[in-house]
C-alpha positions as CSV (number, residue, x, y, z in Angstrom):
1,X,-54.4,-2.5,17.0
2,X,-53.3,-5.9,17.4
3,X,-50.4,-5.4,19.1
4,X,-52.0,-3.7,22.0
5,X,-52.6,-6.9,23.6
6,X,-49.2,-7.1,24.2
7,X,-49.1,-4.8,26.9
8,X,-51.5,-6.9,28.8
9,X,-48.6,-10.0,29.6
10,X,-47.0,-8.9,32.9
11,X,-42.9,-8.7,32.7
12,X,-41.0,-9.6,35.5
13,X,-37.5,-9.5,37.2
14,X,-34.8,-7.0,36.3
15,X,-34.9,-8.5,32.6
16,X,-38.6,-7.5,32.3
17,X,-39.7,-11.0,30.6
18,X,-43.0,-12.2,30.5
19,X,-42.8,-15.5,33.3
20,X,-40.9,-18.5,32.0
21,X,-42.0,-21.9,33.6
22,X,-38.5,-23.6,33.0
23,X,-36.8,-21.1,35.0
24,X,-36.5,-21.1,38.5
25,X,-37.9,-17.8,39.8
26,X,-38.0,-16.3,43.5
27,X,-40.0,-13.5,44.7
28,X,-38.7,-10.3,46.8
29,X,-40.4,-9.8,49.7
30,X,-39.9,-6.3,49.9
31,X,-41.7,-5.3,46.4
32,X,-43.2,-8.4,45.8
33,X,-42.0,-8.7,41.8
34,X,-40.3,-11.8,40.5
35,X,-37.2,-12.9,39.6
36,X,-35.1,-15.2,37.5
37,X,-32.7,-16.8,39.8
38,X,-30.6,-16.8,36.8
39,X,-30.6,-13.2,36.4
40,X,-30.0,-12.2,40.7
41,X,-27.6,-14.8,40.9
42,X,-29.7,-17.1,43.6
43,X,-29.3,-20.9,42.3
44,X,-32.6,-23.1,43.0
45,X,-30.9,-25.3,45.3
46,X,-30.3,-21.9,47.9
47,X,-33.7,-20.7,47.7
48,X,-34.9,-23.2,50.2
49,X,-32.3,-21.7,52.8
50,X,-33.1,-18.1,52.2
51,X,-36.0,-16.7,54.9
52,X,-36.4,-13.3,53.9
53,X,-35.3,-12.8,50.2
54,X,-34.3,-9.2,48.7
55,X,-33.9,-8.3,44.9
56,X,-30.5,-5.9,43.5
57,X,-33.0,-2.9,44.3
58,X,-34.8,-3.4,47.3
59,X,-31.3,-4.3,48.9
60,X,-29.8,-1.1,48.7
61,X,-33.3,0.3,50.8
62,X,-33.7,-3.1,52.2
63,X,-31.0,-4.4,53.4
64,X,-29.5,-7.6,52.3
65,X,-31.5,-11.0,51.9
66,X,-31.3,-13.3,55.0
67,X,-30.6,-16.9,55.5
68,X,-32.8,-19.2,57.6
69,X,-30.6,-20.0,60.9
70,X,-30.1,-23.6,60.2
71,X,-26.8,-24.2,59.5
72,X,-24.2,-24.1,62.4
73,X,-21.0,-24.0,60.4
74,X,-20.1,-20.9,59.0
75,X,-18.0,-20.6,54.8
């Protein structure tokens, strides 16, 4: 039926939406899926300072994400 189109939109992040382009999103690098920064807690303005970016699942096989090694001082 009509409704079997549906399936077809792909979902992403933990909230399994279809892609939203008024949110800021980041992708894991460990499984490659995408996520609302809204909804992993990364703000837009600290995406450009992470290198190597892990979601709330891949970090407990992963590890945690990782900064770029640009800033001397340390919170």
């Amino acid at each position: 039926g009509p409704l079997g189109s549906m399936a077809t939109v792909p979902v992403y992040c933990v909230c399994r939406l279809p892609y939203d382009v008024t949110r800021f999103m980041i992708e894991c690098d460990a499984c490659k899926d995408w996520f609302h920064g809204s909804c992993v807690g990364v703000e837009e303005e600290e995406a450009p300072d992470i290198d190597i970016y892990h979601c709330p699942n891949c970090e407990k096989t992963h590890g945690k994400s990782t900064l770029k090694k640009k800033r001397t001082w340390h919170k």
